[in-house]
N, C-alpha and C positions, 0 to 999 in steps of 0.2 A: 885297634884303630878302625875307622869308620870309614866308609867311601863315601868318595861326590856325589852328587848325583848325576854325574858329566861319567865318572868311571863306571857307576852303575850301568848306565845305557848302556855304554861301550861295551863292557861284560855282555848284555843280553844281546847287542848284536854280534859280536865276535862268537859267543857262544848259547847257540840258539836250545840246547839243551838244557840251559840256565832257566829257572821259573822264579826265584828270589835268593835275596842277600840279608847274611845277620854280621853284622861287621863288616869285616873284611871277607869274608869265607861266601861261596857261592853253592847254591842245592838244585838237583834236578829236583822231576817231580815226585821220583820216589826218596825224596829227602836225604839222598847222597852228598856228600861233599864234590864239586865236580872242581878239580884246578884247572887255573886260568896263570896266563904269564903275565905279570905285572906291567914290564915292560911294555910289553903289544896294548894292552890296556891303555899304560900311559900314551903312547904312540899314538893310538887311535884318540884320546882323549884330545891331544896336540893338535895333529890333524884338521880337525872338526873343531877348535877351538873359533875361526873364524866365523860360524852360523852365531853364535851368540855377540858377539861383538857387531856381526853385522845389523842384528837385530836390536841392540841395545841404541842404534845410532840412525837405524832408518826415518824418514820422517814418516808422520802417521796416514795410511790408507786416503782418510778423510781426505788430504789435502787432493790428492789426485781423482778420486771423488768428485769432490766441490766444481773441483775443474772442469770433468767431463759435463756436471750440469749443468750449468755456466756458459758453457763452451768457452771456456776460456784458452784456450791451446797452449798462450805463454805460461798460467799455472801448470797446465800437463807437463809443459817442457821444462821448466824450473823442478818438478815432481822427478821427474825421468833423469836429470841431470843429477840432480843431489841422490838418487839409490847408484846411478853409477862411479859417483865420488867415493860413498863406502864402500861400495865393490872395490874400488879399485884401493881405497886404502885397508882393504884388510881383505887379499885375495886366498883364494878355496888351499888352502894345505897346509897354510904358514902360518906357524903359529903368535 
């Protein structure tokens, strides 16, 4: 079986003695096997599920951008509203 690339990260930050993954299976850098608890993996994977979604729905930079060139204040504030609408629909933990 193969991991995410969402469990991967979580493996190198949960286990910072981790250098790479072949599979499933995690290696220090003297090419150990080092075990990791899947669960906590998952968990942490869960967790942190919300950075991507938040990211997959944000609108793009440019617009709040445009704005500041502009000076258009209601684009800023239309910009500023809609990242806190994803925030707030898809808040830090839950997955």
């Amino acid at each position: 079986m193969s991991l995410t690339t969402q469990q991967i990260n979580a493996i190198y930050k949960l286990y910072p003695n981790v250098i790479s993954t072949i599979g499933d299976e995690a290696f220090d850098a003297s090419g150990n096997q080092v075990a990791y608890d899947k669960a906590t993996v998952q968990d942490y994977v869960d967790a942190h599920a919300y950075i991507a979604k938040r990211a997959a729905e944000y609108p793009p930079i440019t617009d709040y951008i445009d704005g500041v060139v502009k000076g258009d204040q209601a684009q800023i504030d239309k910009y500023i509203a809609d990242c806190l609408a994803v925030k707030a629909k898809y808040p830090k933990g839950v997955a």
